[in-house]
N, C-alpha and C positions, 0 to 999 in steps of 0.2 A: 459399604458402610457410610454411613452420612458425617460429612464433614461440619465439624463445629469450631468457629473463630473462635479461639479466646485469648484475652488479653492479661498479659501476666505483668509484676511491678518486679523487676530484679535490683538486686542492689546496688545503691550510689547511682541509678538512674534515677531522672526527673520528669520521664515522659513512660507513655504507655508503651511495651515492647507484644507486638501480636505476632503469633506465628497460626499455622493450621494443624489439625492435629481430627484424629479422631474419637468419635465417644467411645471406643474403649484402650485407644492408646495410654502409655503410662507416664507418668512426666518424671522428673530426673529427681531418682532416689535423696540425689544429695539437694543442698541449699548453700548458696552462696554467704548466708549471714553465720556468722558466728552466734550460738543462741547462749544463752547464761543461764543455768540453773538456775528455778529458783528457789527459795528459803522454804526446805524439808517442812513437813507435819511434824513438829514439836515429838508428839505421841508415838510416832511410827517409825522406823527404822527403814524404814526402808531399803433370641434374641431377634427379636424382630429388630427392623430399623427401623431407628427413630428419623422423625422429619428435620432438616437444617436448621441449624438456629445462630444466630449472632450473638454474640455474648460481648458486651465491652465493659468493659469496669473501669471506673474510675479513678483517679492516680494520686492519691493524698502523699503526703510523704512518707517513707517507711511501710509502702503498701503492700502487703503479704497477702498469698492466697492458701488453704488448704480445702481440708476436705474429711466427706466423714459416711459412715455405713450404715446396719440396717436391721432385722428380729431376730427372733431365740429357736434354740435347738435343745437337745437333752444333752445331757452329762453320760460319759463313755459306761458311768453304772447303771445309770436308767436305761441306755441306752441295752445291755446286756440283759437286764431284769425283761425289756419291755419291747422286745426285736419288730414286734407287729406294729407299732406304732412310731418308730421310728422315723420314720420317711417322712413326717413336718408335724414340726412343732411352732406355734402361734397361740399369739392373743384372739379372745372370742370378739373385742370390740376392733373389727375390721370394719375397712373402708374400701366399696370396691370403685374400682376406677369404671367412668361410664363409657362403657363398649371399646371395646377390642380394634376398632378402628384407628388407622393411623391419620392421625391430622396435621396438618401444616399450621407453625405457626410463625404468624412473620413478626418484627418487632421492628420497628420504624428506630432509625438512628437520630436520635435527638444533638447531640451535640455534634459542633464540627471542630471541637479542636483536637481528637483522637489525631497523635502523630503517625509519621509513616511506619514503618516494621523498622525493628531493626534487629537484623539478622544473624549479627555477630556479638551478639552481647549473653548467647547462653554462658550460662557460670558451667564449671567445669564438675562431674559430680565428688564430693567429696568422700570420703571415707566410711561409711555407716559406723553412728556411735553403737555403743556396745547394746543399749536398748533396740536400736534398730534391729541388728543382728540377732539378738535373744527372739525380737518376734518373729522375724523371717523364720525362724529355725522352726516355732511353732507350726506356721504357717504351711509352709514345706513338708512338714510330718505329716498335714491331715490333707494337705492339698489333692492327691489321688482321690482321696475319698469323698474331700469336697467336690471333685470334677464329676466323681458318681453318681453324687446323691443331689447335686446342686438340683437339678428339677424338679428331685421330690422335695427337698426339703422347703423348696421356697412356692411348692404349689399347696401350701397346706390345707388342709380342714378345717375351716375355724369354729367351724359349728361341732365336729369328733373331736377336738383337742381337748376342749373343756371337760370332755365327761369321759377323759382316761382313769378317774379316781373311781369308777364304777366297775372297773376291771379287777379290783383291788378282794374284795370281798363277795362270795354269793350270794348274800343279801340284796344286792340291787339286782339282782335277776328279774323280782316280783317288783320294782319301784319305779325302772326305768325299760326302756324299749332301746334294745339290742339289734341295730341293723346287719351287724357281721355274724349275727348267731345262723350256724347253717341250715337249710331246709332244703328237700329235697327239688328239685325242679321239676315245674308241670309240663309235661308234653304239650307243645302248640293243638295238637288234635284234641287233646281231653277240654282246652281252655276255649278250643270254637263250639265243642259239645255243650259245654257249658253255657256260652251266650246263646247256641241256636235253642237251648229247652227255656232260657230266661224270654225269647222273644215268642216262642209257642205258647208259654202258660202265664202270660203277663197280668201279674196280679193275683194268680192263685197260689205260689209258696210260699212254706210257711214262713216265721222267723228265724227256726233253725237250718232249715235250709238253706235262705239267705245269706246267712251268713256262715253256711260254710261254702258256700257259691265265691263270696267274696276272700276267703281264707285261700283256697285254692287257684283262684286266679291270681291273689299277689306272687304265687308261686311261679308264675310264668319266668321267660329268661327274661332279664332287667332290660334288654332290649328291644322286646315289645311291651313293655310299661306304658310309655307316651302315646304309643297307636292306641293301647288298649283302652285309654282314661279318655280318647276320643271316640270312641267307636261308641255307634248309638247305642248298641245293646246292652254295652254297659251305663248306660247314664239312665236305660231303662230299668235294668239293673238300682241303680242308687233311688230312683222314684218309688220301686218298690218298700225300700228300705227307709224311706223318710214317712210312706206311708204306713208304715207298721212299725215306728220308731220307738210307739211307748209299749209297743207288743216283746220287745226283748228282753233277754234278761242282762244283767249290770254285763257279766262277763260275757255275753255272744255281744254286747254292744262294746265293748273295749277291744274285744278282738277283730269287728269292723273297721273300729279307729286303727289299731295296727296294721292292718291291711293296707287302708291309707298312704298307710306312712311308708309301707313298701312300696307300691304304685306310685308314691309322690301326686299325689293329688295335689290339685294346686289348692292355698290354702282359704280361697273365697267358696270354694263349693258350694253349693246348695247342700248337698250332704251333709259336709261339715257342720254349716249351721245349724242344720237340726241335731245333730249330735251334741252341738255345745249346747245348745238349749236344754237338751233331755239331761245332759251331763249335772247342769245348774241344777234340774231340777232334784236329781236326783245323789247328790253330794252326800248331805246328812243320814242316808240310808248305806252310803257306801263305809269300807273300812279304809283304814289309814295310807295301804298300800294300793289299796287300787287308786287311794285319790293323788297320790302321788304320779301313779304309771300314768293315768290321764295325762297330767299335766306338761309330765314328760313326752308323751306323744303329741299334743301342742307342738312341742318347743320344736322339736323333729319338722313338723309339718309348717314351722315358720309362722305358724298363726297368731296374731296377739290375740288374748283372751281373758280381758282385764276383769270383767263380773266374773271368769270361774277362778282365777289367783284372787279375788276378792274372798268367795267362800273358801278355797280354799285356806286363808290366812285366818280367817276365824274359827276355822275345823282344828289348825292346829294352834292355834290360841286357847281354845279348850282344851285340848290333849296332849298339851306341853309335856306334863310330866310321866306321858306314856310314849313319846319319842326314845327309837332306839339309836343308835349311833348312826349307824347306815340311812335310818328315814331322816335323823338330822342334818346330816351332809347333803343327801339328794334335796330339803327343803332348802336349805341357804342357796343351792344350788339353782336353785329353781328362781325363789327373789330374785338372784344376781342377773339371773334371763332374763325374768319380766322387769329389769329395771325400777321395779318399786321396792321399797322403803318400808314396811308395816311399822310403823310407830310402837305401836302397843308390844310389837316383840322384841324391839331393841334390847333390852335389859333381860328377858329371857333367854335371847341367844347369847348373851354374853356369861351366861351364867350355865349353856349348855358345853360353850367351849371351855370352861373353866373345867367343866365336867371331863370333859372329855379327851383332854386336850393331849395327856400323855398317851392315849387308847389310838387317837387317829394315825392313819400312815399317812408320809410323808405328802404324796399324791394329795388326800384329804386334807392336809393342809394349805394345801395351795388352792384349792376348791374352794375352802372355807372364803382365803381372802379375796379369792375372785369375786364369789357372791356378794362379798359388804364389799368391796371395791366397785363392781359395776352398778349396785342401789346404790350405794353411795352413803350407806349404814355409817351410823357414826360407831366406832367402839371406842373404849377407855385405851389410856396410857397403859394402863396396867395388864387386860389383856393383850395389847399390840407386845407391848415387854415380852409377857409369858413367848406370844410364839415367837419372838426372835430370840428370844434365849432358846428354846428349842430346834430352833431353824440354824442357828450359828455352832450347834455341835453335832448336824449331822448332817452339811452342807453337800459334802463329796457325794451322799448317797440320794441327791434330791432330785429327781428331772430338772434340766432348767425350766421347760414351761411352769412346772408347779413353782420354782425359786423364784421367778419373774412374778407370778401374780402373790407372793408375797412380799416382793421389791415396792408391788403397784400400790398397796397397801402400805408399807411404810411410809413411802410417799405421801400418800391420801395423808394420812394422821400426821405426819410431819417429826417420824420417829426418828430419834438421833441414835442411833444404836450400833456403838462402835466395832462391839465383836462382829455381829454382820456384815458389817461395811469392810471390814478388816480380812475375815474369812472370804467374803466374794471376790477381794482381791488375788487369794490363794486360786480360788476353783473357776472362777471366769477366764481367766483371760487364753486358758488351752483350750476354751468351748468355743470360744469366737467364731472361727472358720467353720461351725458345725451347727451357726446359730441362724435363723431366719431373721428378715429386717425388722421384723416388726419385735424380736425379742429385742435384740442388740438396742432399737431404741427406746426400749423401755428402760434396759440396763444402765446405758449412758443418762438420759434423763432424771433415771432416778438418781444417779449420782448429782449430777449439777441441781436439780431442786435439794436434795440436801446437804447442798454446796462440799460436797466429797470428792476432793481429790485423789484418785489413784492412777499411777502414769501408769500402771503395767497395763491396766483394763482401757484409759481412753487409747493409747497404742494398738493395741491388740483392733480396738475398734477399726480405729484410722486405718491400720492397714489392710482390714477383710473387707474395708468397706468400698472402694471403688471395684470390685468387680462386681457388687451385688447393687449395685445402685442404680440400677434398672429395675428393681424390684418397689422401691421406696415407693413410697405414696406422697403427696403434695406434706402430707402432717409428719412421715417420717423424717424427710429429708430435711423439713422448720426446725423440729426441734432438734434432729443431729446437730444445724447447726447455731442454733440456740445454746448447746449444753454444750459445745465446744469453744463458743464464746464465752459462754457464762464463768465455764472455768478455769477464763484466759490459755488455754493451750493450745500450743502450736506443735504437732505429728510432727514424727521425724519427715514423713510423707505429706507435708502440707500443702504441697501447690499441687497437688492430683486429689488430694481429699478433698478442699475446696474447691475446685475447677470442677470435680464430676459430681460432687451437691449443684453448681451453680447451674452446670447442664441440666439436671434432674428438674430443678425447679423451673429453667424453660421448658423443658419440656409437659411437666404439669400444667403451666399456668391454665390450664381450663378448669383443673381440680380449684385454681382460686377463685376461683368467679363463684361458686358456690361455699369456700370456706376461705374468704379474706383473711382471717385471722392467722392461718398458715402461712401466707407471704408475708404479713408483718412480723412474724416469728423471727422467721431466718431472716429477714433483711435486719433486723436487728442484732439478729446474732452474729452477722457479719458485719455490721457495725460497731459491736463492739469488740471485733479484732480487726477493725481498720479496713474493710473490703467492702467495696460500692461497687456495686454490677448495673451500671448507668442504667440499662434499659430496664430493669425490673424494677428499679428505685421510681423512674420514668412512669410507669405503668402502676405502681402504689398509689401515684401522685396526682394521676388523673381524677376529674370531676366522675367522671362513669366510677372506678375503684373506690373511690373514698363516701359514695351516696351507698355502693353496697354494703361497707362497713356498719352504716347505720342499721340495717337492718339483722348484724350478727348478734351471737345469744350474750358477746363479749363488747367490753367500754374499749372501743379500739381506738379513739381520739389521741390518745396520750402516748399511743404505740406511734401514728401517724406525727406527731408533734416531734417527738423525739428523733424517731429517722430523719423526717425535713429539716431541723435546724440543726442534728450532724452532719447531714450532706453542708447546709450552706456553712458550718464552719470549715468545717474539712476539705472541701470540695470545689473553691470556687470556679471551678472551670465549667461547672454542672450547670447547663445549660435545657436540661426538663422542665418538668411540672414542676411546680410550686404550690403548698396550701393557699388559702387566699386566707390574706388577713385579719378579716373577722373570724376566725379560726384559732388563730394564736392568741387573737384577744381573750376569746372565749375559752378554753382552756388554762391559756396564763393565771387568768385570775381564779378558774378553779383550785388550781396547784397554790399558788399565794392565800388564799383562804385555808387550806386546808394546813397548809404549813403555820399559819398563823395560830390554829387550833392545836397542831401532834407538835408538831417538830420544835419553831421557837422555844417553846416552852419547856423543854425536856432538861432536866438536872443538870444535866452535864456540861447541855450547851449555856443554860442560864448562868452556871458559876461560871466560867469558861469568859461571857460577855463582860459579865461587873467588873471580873478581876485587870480582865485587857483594857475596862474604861479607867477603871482606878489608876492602872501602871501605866496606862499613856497620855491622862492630860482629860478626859472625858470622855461622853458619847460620842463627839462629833469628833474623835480618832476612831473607831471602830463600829462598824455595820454589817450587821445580822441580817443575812436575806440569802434570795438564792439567787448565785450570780447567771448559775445558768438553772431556770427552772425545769427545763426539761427532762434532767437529771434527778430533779425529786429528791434531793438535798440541801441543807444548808451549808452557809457558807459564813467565816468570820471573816469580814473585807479591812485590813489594817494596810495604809499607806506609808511608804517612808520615804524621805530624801537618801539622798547618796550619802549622807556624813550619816548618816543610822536616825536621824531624828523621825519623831513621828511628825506626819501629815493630817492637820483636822479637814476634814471631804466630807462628812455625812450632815451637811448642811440643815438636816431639817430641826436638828438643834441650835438654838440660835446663841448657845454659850460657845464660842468657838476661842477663845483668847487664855485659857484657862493654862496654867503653866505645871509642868509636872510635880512642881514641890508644892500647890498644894491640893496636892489627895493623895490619901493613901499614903503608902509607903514612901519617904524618899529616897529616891532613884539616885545619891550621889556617887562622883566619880569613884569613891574608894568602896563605894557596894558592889557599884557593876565594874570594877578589876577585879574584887574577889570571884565572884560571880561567872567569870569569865576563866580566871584563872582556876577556879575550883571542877572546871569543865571536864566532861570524858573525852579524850580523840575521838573515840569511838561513837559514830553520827547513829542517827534516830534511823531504827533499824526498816521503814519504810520509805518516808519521806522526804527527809531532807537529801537523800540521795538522787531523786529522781533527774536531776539533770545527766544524770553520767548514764541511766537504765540504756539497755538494747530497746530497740523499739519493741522486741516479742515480749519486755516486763512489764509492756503498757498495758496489759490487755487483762480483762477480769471480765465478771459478770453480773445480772441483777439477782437480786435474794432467792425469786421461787422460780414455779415454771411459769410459760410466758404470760401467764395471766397474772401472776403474784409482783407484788410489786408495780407501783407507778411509774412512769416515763412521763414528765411532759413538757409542754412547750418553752422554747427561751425566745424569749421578749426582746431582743436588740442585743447588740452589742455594743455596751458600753466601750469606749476612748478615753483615754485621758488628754487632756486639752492645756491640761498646768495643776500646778502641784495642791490649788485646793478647790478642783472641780468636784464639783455633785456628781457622781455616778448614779442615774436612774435612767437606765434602760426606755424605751420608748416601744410602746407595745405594735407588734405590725412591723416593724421596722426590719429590713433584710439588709444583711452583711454585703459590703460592695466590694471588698477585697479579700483576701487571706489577712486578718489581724496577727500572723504569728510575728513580726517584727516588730511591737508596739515599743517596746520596751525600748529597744535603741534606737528609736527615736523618740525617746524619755528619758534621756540620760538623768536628767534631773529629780528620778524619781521611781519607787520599783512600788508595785504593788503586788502584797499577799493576801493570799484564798488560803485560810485557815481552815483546815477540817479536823472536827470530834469526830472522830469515827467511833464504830459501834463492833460487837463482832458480828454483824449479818454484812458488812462490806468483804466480811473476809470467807474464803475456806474454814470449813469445820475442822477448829483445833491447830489453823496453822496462820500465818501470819503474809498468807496468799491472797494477793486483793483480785476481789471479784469482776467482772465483765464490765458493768457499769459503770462500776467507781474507778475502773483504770480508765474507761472513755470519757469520763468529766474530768479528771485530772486532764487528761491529754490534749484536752478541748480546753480548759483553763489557762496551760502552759502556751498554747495558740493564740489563746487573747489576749498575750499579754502579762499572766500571774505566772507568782511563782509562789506555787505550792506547796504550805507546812502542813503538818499534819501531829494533830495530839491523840499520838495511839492509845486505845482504849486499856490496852495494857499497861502503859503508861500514866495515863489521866483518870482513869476509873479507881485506882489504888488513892492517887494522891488527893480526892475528893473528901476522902477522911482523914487525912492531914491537917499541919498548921495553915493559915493563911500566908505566910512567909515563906513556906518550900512551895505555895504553890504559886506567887507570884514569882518566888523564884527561877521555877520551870518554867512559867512562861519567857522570860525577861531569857531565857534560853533558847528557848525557839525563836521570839521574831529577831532578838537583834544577833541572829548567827553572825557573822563577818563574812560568812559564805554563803549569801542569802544575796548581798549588797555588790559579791566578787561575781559571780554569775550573773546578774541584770547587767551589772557596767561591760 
C-alpha cells in the first residue's frame, strides 16, 4: 500500500505533529478536544494503489482535520421491489476519471518551517459519544453486505440508472430500447454464413433482407460484437444499407438502429449518419412512439443529435395534448439527456405534471426531476411544492436514486421544504453504507446549499465515507468538503474524514487541471473549518493554476481572493504562492462597488448606521465598510477607549469634535444606569459569547453551492497606531505577522466589528452560523476586533419599534462592560 505523510494539529500543540500512515489506515475514533454542542433547530427535536503523496497542512491555531464520503444507493424497499437493479445506483451526470493508469504525483515542499514529528503527543482515544455509537451500530448491520456488494455498487451504470422508471409500466416497451430484454443467441457459424452471402452478392439484397441480416447478427454472443463491427464484411454490410437507406420502411429502419445499439457501434458511423439523416427526414410521417424509441436509441448509442431532439420538440409541441403518461415521462426523459431546455414547453410540462402528478410512480418521479434538473428547466414554486409534498409521505418506499434526483431538483429551485428535509433525516442515514459516492454527495450538498442541518445524515456520511473515498472524483470529494464546511461541522470521526478527502484530492489533482473550480471548492471548504493543506493551497496559487481559472465556465477570482488572504491571515508561516497584487486590487474594488450598490444600502444596515451616529457623537464614530472584503460582508467599525467612551477614527468627515449631548438622545449618566441596570444576565445568544466558543463553534459556511455566493479579496490589514487613527486599508498590501495580538498592544483602546446579520449567515430555522461567517468572525477576532453581533432575530423585530428601545438595544450592545473586560 502506498504511504501517505500527513500532518495532523492536536490539541494545545503550536507546531505541525506528522506521523505515516496509510491511504486506508483509520485515525483514532476519538478526539482529544472537548467539542460543545451547538444550539438545536428551534423546529426540531431532535483497490488499486495509489501513487505517494505528501500531504502537509498548515498549523493555524485550533487546527482541526476531518473528513468526508461519497454517492447513492436504493432504500432496503426499492431494493426488494427492484433485486435486478440493485447492484449500483448513481447519478446519470458522471465524470470519468481519464484512464485507468496510475500516475505519480509529486508536490514540491514549499515551506521550511514544518517542525520535526513528534511522536508522543497521540491524545488517547476517548469514549465514542452516544451518536458515534448509534452510527457504528448502523454501520456494522450493513457492513457484510456492504463488503458484498461494495464493487457492484460503486461500479455503476450511469447511463441504466436513469431509465429504471421504464421498468415500471409496459408502455415503454414500444418508447424506449431495452438492452436486458432476452433474445435468443446466434450461433457463430449462422453469423459467418451470413457475412460470407453479404460479401458474395454485394449489392444485390434487398432492404428486407438487409435488415434482417443486421437483426440477426446483433444476435451473436456480446463477445464477438467488437471483432464483428470490425470486420470488413460487415462495414460492407452497413454500405449496402446506406445505399438503399431511403428504400426501407420506418420500422425495418428503427430495427437497424436497434441492432446498433446491440453491436455498440460506435456512435460516428457512417451508418449512423445516414440513419439520422433519413430519420430527420422522415419524423413528421412517423407516430409518437416511434419518435420517441428513435430517440431513445440515440441516447443508447451515446450520439448527440441536436437537429433530430429539435424535430422532435416541435412534433411534441404539437401533440401536447395527445401525450400519455408514459410518452410524457420517456419525453422529459429524453430533454434531461440532450441537455436542452425547449422553451416553448416549459409551461406545458408543468401543467403535464400537475396532470399527472398523483398517477406517476415514485421511480417517475425521480425521472421527471432528473430531466428539468439536468436541462436545467425552470419550474414554479408551486409545482416543486406539489412533488415534495408527495415525495415527503412516501419517502420509505422511494429508491434512493429516484429520492436524490428529486434532492437535485430542490436544490436547482432553491426549495425550502421542511417535511422533506425532515423525513430524509428519518430514511437516509441507515442507507448510507448502501449508497454509492456520487449519491451520498448529492445528499450532503444538497443539505448544506439549503443550509440544513441534520447530525444524523452528515454522521452517517462521515463515517461511510473514508472507506469509499477511493471512489470520489476530483467534484465529489470539493464539495463533500465544501458542505461539511458550509455547515461548520466536525464528525465524530473528523481527523480520518478530512485526512482521506485531503488524500483523495492529491491524488486527483490531474482532474483539476481540467476543472479548477473543484480545488477551489474544497480548499475553501477547508478553510472554512480552519485546515490549509500547504501544498495544494501552494498549487491553487501558482501563475500556471490561476491563468486556468480564467478559462473556466465559473468567476473563480473571488474563490482565489478569499483562500489567499485566509491563508495570510491565518497562516503566517505560509511561505508559497501568493496572488500578485494587481489581483487584489482588481477584485477589491469589484466587491467595494458592488457593496456600495446591494449591501450599504440595505434597511437594516441603513437604520443600524444613523442610530450608532446619533448615539455616539457622529459619523466620524462609526464606519460602514467591509473590514475584510473577502468575506463579502459589511461591517459597522465603532472604536472605544478603555473607560467605554467612543473613539472619532472615520476621518473622512471632517466634523470630528462633536460631543454626545448634542445629537439625539442624551446619553446621561442616570439613562445608561437604567439602561444597564434594566439589562438581562443572559448574553446575546450568538455573539457576544464568542470569546469563551471551542474553536469547533468557529466554523460555518457560505449561503449556496460553491458557485452561490461571493468570496472576495481583503485589501490590507488595517492597525491601529492610536486612539484616532484612520483605518483604510491599503490595497496590495500583505500581512507581515499574525495580527492576532493587536489588542494588547492597545491597551488604550478596543475596536468593534458590528455585524447585521441576515438569516442566510445561519442554518435553516436555527441559530447555527454558517462556514463563512464563522471564518470572518474568526479572522476578525485575529486582527484585532471584537465582534458584536445584532441578530436578525433580534434587530429585525426592533426596526418597527420606537426609536428609544432601539437606540436602547444598541447603547446594549457596544458599551457591554464585557466587551472592554476581554480586550483589557
Amino acid at each position: 500500500m502506498a504511504t501517505v505523510l500527513i500532518c495532523r494539529r492536536f490539541p494545545r500543540l503550536s507546531r505541525v505533529t506528522t506521523f505515516s500512515t496509510t491511504a486506508k489506515c483509520k485515525a483514532e475514533s476519538g478526539s482529544n478536544k472537548s467539542k460543545q454542542k451547538k444550539e438545536e433547530n428551534p423546529e426540531t427535536t431532535n483497490t488499486s494503489t495509489e501513487s505517494a503523496a505528501t500531504i502537509q497542512l498548515l498549523n493555524p491555531l485550533d487546527y482541526r482535520v476531518s473528513y468526508n464520503p461519497s454517492a447513492y444507493a436504493k432504500s432496503r424497499a426499492a431494493s426488494q421491489q427492484h433485486a435486478a437493479r440493485n447492484s449500483g445506483q448513481a447519478l446519470g451526470d458522471t465524470f470519468t476519471s481519464p484512464g485507468t493508469a496510475q500516475v505519480q504525483h509529486t508536490f514540491s515542499t514549499v515551506s521550511s518551517q514544518a517542525l520535526p514529528p513528534v511522536r508522543d503527543a497521540l491524545p488517547k482515544p476517548k469514549s465514542k459519544p452516544v451518536l458515534e455509537q448509534t452510527i457504528s451500530a448502523l454501520l456494522s448491520v450493513a457492513q457484510t453486505k456492504e463488503e458484498a456488494e461494495k464493487g457492484k455498487i460503486e461500479m455503476h451504470d450511469s447511463k441504466e440508472d436513469p431509465r429504471m422508471f421504464q421498468k415500471g409500466r409496459p408502455e415503454y416497451r414500444s418508447l424506449s430500447y431495452d438492452k436486458f430484454e432476452p433474445i435468443e443467441t446466434l450461433p457463430l457459424e449462422e453469423g459467418d454464413s451470413i457475412l460470407h452471402s453479404v460479401a458474395v452478392c454485394e449489392g444485390s439484397q434487398s432492404p428486407g433482407t438487409i435488415t434482417d441480416y443486421f437483426c440477426r447478427l446483433s444476435r451473436l454472443p456480446v463477445e464477438q460484437h467488437a471483432a464483428l463491427v470490425s470486420e470488413l464484411r460487415f462495414n460492407t454490410l452497413c454500405r449496402c444499407a446506406v445505399k438503399n437507406i431511403r428504400l426501407f420502411s420506418t420500422s425495418d429502419l428503427i430495427d437497424i438502429l436497434k441492432a446498433c445499439v446491440r453491436l455498440v457501434v460506435p456512435p460516428t458511423h457512417p451508418l449512423l449518419n445516414a440513419c439520422e439523416s433519413e430519420f430527420c427526414r422522415r419524423v413528421w410521417d412517423m407516430n409518437l412512439d416511434q419518435v420517441l424509441l428513435v430517440a431513445d436509441c440515440w441516447r443508447c448509442l451515446e450520439r448527440s443529435v441536436p437537429s433530430y431532439l429539435s424535430i422532435l420538440f416541435s412534433y411534441a409541441n404539437m401533440h401536447w395534448k395527445d401525450l400519455t403518461l408514459p410518452q410524457f415521462v420517456q419525453l422529459v426523459y429524453i430533454i434531461g439527456e440532450g441537455r436542452r431546455s425547449p422553451a416553448d414547453l416549459t409551461q406545458k410540462m408543468e401543467s403535464m405534471i400537475l396532470k399527472y402528478l398523483d398517477s406517476f410512480t415514485l421511480e417517475e418521479v425521480g425521472a421527471v426531476c432528473l430531466g428539468l434538473f439536468k436541462s436545467l428547466s425552470g419550474i414554479s414554486n408551486h409545482i416543486m411544492r406539489k412533488i415534495a409534498d408527495r415525495v415527503s409521505l412516501q419517502m420509505e418506499d422511494m429508491s434512493t436514486y429516484a429520492l436524490v434526483n428529486v434532492l437535485k431538483m430542490l436544490r436547482y429551485t432553491r426549495m425550502d421544504h421542511l417535511p422533506v428535509m425532515k423525513e430524509l433525516g428519518k430514511v437516509i442515514p441507515a442507507r448510507i453504507p448502501t449508497i454509492n459516492i456520487q449519491g451520498i454527495m448529492h445528499i450532503t450538498l444538497t443539505c448544506s446549499s439549503l443550509h440544513y442541518f441534520d447530525e444524523g445524515i452528515m454522521a452517517a456520511v462521515a463515517m461511510s465515507l473514508p472507506s469509499k473515498v477511493t471512489y470520489c472524483r476530483s467534484k465529489d470529494a470539493a464539495k463533500f468538503l465544501w458542505s461539511f464546511g458550509c455547515l461548520d461541522y466536525e464528525p465524530p470521526n473528523e481527523e480520518e474524514f478530512y485526512s482521506s478527502l485531503i488524500e483523495q484530492m492529491h491524488r486527483k489533482l490531474h482532474e483539476f487541471r481540467k476543472f479548477p473550480e473543484h480545488l477551489l471548492t474544497g480548499l475553501l471548504g477547508l478553510a472554512f473549518v480552519k485546515r490549509f493543506p500547504e501544498e495544494l493551497i501552494d498549487y491553487a496559487l501558482r501563475d500556471e493554476f490561476v491563468q486556468k481559472t480564467r478559462s473556466s465556465k465559473y468567476e473563480l477570482k473571488k474563490d482565489l481572493f478569499t483562500l489567499s488572504k485566509s491563508v495570510e491571515i491565518e497562516c503566517p508561516s505560509y511561505q508559497g504562492n501568493r496572488l500578485p497584487p494587481q489581483l487584489y486590487e482588481e477584485v477589491t474594488e469589484m466587491v467595494l462597488n458592488f457593496a456600495e450598490q446591494e449591501i450599504y444600502v440595505r434597511p437594516e444596515i441603513v437604520e443600524a448606521v444613523s442610530l450608532l451616529q446619533n448615539m455616539l457623537g457622529g459619523p466620524e464614530y462609526v464606519k460602514n465598510h467591509m473590514i475584510l472584503p473577502h468575506t463579502r460582508s459589511s461591517d459597522l467599525e465603532v472604536h472605544l477607549a478603555m473607560d467605554g467612551h467612543p473613539i472619532p477614527f472615520n476621518l473622512k468627515d471632517p466634523i470630528a469634535d462633536k460631543k454626545l449631548k448634542d445629537i439625539g438622545v442624551s446619553l446621561t449618566d442616570e439613562l445608561m444606569t437604567q439602561l444597564i441596570k434594566g439589562r438581562s444576565n443572559n448574553q446575546s445568544p450568538v455573539e457576544v459569547e464568542n470569546a469563551d466558543r471551542t474553536p469547533g463553534q468557529e466554523r460555518g459556511e457560505e449561503a449556496q453551492t460553491p458557485r452561490t455566493g461571493d468570496r472576495d479579496a481583503f485589501s490590507g490589514g488595517p492597525l491601529i497606531a492610536g486612539a484616532r487613527l484612520q483605518v483604510e486599508p491599503k490595497l496590495g498590501r500583505c500581512l507581515e505577522a499574525p495580527p492576532s495580538l493587536t489588542l494588547n498592544r492597545q491597551p488604550q483602546g478596543v475596536k468593534l466589528a458590528i455585524q447585521v446579520s441576515n438569516r442566510n449567515h445561519y442554518c435553516y430555522c436555527s441559530k447555527r452560523l454558517l462556514g463563512l461567517h464563522c471564518l470572518k468572525r474568526r479572522q476578525l477576532r485575529q486582527l484585532g476586533y471584537v465582534v458584536v453581533e445584532l441578530p436578525f432575530w433580534e434587530w429585525f423585530p426592533l426596526l418597527k419599534r420606537t426609536r428609544l428601545e432601539k437606540l436602547s438595544y444598541l447603547h446594549y450592545k457596544v458599551f457591554d462592560p464585557a466587551l472592554l473586560s476581554r480586550a483589557g
